[in-house]
C-alpha positions in Angstrom: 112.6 58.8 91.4 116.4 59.3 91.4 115.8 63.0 92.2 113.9 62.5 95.0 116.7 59.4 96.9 119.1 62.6 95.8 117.2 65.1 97.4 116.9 62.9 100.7 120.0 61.5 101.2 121.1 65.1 101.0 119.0 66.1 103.3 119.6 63.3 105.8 123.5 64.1 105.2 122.7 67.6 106.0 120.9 66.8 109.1 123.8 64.7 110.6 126.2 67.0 109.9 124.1 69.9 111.9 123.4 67.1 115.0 127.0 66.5 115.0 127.9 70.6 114.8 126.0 70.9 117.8 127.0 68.2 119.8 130.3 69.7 119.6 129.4 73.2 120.9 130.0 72.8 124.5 133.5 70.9 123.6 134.5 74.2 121.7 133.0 76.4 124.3 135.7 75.0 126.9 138.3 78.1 127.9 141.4 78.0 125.9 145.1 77.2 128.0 146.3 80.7 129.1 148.5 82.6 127.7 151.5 83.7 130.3 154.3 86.0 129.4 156.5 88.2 131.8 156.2 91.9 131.1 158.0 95.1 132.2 156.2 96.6 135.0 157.1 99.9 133.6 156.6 102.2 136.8 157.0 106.1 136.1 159.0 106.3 139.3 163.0 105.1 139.4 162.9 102.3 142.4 167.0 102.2 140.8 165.1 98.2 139.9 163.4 96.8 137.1 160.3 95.3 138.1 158.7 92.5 136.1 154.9 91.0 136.0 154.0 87.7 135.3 150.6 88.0 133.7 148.3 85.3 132.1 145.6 85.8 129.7 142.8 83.9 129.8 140.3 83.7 126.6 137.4 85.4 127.5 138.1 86.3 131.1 140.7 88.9 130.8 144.3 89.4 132.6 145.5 87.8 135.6 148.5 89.2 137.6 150.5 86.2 139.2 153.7 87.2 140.0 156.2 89.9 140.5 160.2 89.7 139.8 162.9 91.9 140.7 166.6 91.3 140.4 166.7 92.6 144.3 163.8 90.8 145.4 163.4 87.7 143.8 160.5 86.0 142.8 156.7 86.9 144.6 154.1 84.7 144.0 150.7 86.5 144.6 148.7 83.5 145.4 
């Protein structure tokens, strides 16, 4: 008799635990914050300027070019 109250309250903890697991899927499927850095554009021609990107990463969607800097230009938003 005690095996079997063992066996189900195990299996009752086990099913809870997978309902709540699952509920919580489309919480953890939500994108991630990007991840924005400025890089060296790193042009193979000398505009006598270094050119920088800012780029964002976004999890599962890829790279994102959002800006351009240069000492003689300034900042250039690209949207």
């Amino acid at each position: 008799m005690k095996h079997r109250i063992l066996v189900l309250t195990l299996t009752v903890m086990v099913l809870v635990l997978m309902l709540a697991t699952t509920s919580a899927l489309p919480a953890l499927g939500q994108p991630d914050a990007p991840y924005c850095a400025w890089y060296e554009a790193g042009f193979d021609r000398d505009f006598n300027t270094a050119w920088y990107g800012y780029w964002c990463h976004y999890s599962g969607y890829g790279w994102y070019l959002v800006a351009w800097w240069s000492e003689d230009t300034g900042y250039i938003p690209l949207y």
